[in-house]
C-alpha positions in Angstrom: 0.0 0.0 0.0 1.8 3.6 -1.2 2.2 5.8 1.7 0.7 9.7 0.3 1.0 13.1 1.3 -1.5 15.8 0.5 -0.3 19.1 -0.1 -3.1 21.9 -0.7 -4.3 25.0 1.2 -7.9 24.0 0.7 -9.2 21.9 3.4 -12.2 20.3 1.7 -9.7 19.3 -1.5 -7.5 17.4 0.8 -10.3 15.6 2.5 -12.0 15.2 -1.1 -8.3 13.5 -1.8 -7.7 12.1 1.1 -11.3 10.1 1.1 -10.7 9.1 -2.4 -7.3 7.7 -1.9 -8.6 5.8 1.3 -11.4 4.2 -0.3 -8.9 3.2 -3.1 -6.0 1.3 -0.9 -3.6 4.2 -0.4 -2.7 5.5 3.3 -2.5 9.0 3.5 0.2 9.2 6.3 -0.1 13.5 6.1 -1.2 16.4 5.1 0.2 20.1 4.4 -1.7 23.4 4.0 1.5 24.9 2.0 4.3 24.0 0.2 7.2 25.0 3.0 5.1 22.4 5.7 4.8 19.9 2.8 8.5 20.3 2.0 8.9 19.6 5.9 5.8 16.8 6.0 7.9 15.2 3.2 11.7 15.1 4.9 10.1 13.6 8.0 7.1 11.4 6.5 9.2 10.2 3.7 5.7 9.1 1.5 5.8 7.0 -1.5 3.9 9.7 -3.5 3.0 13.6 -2.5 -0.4 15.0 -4.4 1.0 18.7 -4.3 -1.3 22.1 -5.6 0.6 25.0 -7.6 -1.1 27.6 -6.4 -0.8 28.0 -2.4 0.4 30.5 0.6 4.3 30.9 1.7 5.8 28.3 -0.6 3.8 27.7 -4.1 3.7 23.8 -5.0 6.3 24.6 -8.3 9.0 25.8 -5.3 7.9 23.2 -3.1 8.5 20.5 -5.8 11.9 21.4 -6.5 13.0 21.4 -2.8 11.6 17.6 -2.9 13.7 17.0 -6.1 16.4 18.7 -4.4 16.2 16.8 -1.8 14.9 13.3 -3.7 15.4 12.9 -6.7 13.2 9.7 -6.9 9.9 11.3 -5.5 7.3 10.9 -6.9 5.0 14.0 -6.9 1.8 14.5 -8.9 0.5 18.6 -9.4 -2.7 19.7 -8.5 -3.9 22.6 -9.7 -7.0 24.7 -11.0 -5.3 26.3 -13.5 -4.5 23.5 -16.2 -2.0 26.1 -17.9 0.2 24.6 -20.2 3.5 26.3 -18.8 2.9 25.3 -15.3 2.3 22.1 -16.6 5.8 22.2 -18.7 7.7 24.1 -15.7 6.0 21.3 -13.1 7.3 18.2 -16.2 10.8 20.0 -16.5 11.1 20.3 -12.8 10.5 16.6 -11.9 7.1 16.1 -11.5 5.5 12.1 -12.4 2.0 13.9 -13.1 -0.5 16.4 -13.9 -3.8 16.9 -12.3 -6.3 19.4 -13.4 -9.2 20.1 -11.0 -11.8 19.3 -10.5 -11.0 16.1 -11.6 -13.2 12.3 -10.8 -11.6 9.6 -8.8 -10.7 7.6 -12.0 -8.7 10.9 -12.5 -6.3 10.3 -9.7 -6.4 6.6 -9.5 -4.9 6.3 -13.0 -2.3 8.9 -12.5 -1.3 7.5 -9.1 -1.1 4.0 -11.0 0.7 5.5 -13.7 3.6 5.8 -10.9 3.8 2.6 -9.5 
């Protein structure tokens, strides 16, 4: 069972993630409301896969990302975001990420790109 952490500053998305990867035999072992505590949640959680937004408070998911990479160069991060702009998409690709998620997205949305990782 892969270990996730969700990153996003919207409550109800990470419960709406969090219930979805439940149901679907993935423990969520934390969750960050920015990208500096995911940064932090990651170092010390050490997940298998981290759902991150782009767009959040004190540390956007982009920065966040790269100080996994930095950090990790075998994480596995999927991005989040509202905004399914093809640059942050490229700039989220380029900088490591395993996946793109555009919201609102279904559960077969999430499932298949967390399966894609392995």
């Amino acid at each position: 069972m892969a270990k996730v952490l969700i990153v996003d500053d919207a409550a109800f998305m990470r419960i709406s993630i969090k219930n979805m990867l439940t149901k679907n035999g993935y423990e969520v072992v934390g969750e960050a409301e920015n990208g500096k505590i995911g940064v932090e949640k990651y170092a010390e959680l050490k997940p298998d896969i981290v759902t991150m937004d782009i767009t959040m408070p004190e540390m956007s998911g982009l920065d966040a990302l790269k100080a996994i990479i930095a950090s990790d160069k075998g994480a596995k991060v999927v991005m989040v975001s509202a905004m399914g702009q093809e640059a942050m998409v490229r700039d989220a690709i380029l900088s490591g990420a395993k996946g793109f998620l555009v919201k609102p997205f279904k559960e077969e949305g999430i499932m298949d790109a967390l399966k894609k990782l392995g």
